[in-house]
C-alpha positions in Angstrom: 0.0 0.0 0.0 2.8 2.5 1.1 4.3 1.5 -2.6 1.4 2.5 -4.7 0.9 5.9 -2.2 4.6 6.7 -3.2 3.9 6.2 -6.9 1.2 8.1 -6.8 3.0 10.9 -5.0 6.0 10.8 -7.4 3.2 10.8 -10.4 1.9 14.2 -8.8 5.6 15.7 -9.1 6.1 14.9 -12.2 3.1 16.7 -13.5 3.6 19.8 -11.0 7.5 20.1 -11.6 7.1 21.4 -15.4 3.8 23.2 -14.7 5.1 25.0 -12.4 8.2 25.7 -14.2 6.3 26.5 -17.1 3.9 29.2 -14.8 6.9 30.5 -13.2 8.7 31.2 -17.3 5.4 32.4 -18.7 4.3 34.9 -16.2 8.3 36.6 -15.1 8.6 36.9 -19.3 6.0 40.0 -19.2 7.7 42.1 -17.2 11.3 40.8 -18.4 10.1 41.2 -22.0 9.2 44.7 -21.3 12.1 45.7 -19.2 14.4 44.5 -22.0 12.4 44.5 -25.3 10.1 47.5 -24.7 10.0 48.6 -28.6 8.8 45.1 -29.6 6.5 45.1 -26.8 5.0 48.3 -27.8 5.0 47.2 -31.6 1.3 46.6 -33.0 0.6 43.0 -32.6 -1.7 41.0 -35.4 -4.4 42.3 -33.5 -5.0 46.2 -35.0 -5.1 48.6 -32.1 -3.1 46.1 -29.9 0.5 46.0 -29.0 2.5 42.9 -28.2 3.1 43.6 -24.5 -0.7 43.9 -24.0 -1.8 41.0 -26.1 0.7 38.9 -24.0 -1.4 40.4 -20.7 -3.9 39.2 -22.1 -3.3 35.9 -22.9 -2.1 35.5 -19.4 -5.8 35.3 -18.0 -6.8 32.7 -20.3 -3.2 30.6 -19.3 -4.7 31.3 -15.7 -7.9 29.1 -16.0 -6.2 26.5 -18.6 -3.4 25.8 -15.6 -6.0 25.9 -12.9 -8.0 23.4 -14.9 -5.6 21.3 -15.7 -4.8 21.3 -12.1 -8.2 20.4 -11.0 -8.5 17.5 -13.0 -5.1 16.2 -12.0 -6.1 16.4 -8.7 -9.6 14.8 -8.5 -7.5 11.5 -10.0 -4.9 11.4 -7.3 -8.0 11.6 -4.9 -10.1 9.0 -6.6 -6.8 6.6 -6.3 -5.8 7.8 -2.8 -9.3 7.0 -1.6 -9.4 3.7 -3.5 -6.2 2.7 -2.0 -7.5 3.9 2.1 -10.9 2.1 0.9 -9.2 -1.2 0.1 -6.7 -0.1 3.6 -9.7 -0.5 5.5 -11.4 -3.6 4.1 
């Protein structure tokens, strides 16, 4: 039992690790990309009327919810095998 709780544990790492490296990269690259690149940031972007550091703000909202949700669904399967493996514990 402890075996398949470690496993599971290592599983949840693995998935975290890169998303959290990958939050960490997207969301310090605004302000770092405007500290260092402010003429390309303040180029118009393919949208008319909208420059590349704001469509990048923008697309941070959307990266928000997509991590969050990815998160959540991660989550509710380690649950449904932690409480499979306490459920069989117990029996």
């Amino acid at each position: 039992m402890d075996d398949k709780i470690s496993l599971i544990m290592q599983e949840k790492k693995r998935f975290l690790l890169p998303m959290l490296i990958f939050l960490l990269v997207f969301y310090f690259m605004l302000p770092l990309s405007l500290a260092f690149f402010p003429e390309a940031m303040g180029r118009m972007s393919i949208i008319p009327g909208l420059s590349w550091g704001w469509l990048y703000t923008f697309l941070q909202i959307p990266m928000t919810w997509l991590l969050g949700w990815m998160y959540h669904q991660k989550s509710k399967k380690f649950d449904r095998e932690l409480e499979e493996i306490r459920r069989k514990g117990l029996q």
